[in-house]
C-alpha positions as CSV (number, residue, x, y, z in Angstrom):
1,X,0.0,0.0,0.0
2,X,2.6,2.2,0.8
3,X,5.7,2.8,-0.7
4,X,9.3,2.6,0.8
5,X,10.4,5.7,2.8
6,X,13.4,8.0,0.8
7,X,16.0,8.7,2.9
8,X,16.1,12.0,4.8
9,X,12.0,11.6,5.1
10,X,10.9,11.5,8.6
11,X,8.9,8.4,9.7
12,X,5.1,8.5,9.8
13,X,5.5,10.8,6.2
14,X,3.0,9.6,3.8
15,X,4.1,10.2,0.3
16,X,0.7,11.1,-1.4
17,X,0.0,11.4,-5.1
18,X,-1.8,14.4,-5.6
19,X,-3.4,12.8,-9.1
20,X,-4.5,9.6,-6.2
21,X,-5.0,11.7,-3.0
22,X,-5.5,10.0,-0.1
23,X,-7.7,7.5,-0.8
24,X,-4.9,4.8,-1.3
25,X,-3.3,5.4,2.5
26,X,-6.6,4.8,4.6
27,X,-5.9,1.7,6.7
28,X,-7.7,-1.3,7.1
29,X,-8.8,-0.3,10.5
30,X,-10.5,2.8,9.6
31,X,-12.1,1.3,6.3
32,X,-13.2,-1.1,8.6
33,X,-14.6,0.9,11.8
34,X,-16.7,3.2,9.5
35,X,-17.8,1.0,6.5
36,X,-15.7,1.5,2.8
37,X,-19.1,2.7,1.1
38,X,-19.3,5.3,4.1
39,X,-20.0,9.3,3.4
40,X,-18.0,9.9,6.2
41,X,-15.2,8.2,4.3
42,X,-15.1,9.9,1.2
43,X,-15.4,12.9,3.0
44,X,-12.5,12.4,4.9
45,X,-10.6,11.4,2.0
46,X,-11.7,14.5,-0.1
47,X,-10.9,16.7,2.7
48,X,-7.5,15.4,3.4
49,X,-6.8,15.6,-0.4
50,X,-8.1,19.1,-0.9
51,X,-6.2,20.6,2.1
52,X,-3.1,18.6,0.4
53,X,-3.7,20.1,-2.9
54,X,-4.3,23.5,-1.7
55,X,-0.8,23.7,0.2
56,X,0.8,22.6,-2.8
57,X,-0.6,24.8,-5.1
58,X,0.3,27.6,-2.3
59,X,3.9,26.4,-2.5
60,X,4.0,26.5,-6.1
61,X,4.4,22.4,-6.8
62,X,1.4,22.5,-8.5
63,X,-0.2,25.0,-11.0
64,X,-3.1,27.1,-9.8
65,X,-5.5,25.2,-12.1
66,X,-5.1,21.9,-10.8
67,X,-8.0,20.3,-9.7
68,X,-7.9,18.1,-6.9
69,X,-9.4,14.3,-7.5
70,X,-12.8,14.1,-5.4
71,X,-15.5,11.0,-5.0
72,X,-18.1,13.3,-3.6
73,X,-19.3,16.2,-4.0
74,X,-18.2,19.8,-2.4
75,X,-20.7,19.8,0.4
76,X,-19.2,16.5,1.6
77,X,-16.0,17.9,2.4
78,X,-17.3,21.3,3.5
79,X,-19.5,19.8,5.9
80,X,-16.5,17.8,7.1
81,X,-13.9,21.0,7.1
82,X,-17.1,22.7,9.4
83,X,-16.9,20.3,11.7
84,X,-13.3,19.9,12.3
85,X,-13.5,23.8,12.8
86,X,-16.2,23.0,15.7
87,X,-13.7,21.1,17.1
88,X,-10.5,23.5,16.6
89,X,-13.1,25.8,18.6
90,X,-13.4,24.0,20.8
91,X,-9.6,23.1,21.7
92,X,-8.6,20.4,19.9
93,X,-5.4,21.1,18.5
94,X,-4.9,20.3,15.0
95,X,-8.3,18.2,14.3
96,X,-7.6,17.9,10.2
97,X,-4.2,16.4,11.5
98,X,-5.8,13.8,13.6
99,X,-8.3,13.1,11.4
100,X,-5.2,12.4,9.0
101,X,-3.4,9.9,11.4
102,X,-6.6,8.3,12.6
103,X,-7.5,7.4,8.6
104,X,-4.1,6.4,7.5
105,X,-3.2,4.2,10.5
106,X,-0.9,6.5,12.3
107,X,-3.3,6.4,15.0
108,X,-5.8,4.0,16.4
109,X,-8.8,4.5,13.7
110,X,-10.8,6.0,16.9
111,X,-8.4,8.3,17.9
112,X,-10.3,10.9,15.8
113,X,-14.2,10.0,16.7
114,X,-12.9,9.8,20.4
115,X,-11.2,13.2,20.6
116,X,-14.8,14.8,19.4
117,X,-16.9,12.8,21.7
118,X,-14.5,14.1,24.5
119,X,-15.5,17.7,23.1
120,X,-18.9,17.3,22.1
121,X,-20.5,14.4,23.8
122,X,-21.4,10.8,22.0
123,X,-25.1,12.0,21.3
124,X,-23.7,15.0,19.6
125,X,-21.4,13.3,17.6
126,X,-23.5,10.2,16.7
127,X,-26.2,12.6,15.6
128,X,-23.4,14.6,13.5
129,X,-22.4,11.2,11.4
130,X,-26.0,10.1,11.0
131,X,-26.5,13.4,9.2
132,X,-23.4,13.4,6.9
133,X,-24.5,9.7,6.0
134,X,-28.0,11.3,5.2
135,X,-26.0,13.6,3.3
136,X,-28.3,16.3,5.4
137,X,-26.1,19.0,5.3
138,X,-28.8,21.6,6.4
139,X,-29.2,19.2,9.6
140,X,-25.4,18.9,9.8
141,X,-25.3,23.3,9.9
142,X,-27.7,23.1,12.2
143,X,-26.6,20.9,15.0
144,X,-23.6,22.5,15.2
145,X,-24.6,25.9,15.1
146,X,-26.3,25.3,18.2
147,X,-22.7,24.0,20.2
């Protein structure tokens, strides 16, 4: 799945394809723990691969036009991105990074879900991925609007 490290990289670096994104570095684990077919999955990888994208594009690897690869659509990932903002809001220190570890196997696949019950309570968060599943992103605004 992934490839060999190049020397001088530091360990836990994931070497992502920008034309792939991140969908060929989720683990096992968190395939497994949230289903393959799962909105919250494609989200996630989306996400991960936008933000990726963008701060290449920023840096000047990639040209402005590029268009990162996506499986869902916009409101997926923005609904995702809102969320992890809730979160930063709320303390957690680099959510989209945790998010990032938890889906590629540098953390326990939980890591991520547990860090935003901690913040948010289970019922809060259950009702949060039963709406992205629904792909009720009006629900999605609202719930968190009101934390």
């Amino acid at each position: 799945m992934q490839s060999e490290r190049p020397a001088g990289v530091p360990a836990g670096t994931i070497q992502i394809d920008p034309e792939r994104g991140f969908g060929p570095h989720l683990s096992d684990a968190f395939l497994d723990m949230y289903g393959e077919d799962s909105v919250f999955v494609t989200a996630a990888v989306d996400l991960l691969t936008w933000q990726f994208v963008a701060v290449l594009i920023k840096a000047e690897k990639l040209a402005a036009d590029f268009v990162a690869v996506h499986y869902g659509p916009p409101e997926m990932r923005n609904a995702l991105d809102a969320f992890l903002k809730v979160l930063s809001g709320r303390g957690l220190e680099k959510p989209h990074t945790l998010l990032m570890r938890s889906a590629t196997g540098h953390e326990q696949p939980q890591a991520f879900q547990a860090a935003a019950v901690a913040l948010l309570g289970y019922a809060v968060v259950t009702r949060w991925l039963q709406l992205l599943e629904q792909q009720d992103y009006a629900g999605m605004t609202l719930l968190l609007a009101v934390q």
